[in-house]
N, C-alpha and C positions, 0 to 999 in steps of 0.2 A: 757056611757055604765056602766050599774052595776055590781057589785058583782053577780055572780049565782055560787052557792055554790058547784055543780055540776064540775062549772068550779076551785075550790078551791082544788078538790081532787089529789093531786098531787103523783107521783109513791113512791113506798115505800123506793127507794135510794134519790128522791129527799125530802121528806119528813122527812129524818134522816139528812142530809145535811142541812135544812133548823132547825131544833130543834136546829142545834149548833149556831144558831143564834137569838135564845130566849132571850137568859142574855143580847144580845147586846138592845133588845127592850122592851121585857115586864119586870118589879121587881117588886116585892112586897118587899116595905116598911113600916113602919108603922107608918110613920110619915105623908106619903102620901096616901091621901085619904083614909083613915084610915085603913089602910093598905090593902088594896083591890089591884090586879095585876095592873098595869097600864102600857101606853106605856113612855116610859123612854123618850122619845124627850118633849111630849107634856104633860104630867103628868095628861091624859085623861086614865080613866079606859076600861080596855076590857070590862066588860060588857057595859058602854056606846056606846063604841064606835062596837062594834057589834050587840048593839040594834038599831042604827038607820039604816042597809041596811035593818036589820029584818022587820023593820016599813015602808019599802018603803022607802027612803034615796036612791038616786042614787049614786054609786062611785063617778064621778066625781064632784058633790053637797058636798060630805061627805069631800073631800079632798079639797075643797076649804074653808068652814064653816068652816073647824076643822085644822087652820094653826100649820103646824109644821110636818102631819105627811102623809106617803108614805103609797102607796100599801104595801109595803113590811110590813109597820106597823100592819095594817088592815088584810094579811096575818098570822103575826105572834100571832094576837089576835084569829086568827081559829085555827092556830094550840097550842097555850095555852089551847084555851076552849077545843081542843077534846082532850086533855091527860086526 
C-alpha cells in the first residue's frame, strides 16, 4: 500500500500534536548532508526520501530499501516540507 497524500492530510489538532514530534525525527545539521533537513534515525534527507513515493516508490518498497526508518519518519518528512 502507498502513500496517497490525500491520505497524509491529517486534522488540524492532530497535525499540531504530531509538529511536536519533528525534533524527534527531522534536524537540520550541518555537518550532515550538508546541512539539508534529514531524518535523524536514518541520516536520509527529506527531500530524498519524499522524492521517491513522488516517483512511484511504493510505502512498503520505500521502508524496506531505506532501513532504519518508519511511517511516522516518512510522515514527519510531509509535515517538515508543508511548513
Amino acid at each position: 500500500m502507498g502513500i496517497n497524500i490525500k491520505d497524509m492530510l491529517l486534522p488540524s489538532v492532530a497535525a499540531v500534536v504530531f509538529d511536536m514530534a519533528l525534533p524527534e525525527r527531522v534536524v537540520v545539521d550541518p555537518q550532515l548532508v550538508a546541512g539539508k533537513p534529514v531524518i535523524r534515525s536514518a541520516r536520509l534527507s527529506v527531500e530524498f526520501t519524499l522524492g521517491l513515493p513522488a516517483a512511484g516508490q511504493p510505502e512498503d518498497e520505500l521502508l524496506h530499501d531505506c532501513a532504519g526508518i518508519s511511517r511516522e519518519d516518512i510522515l514527519a518528512c510531509l509535515s517538515y516540507a508543508a511548513r
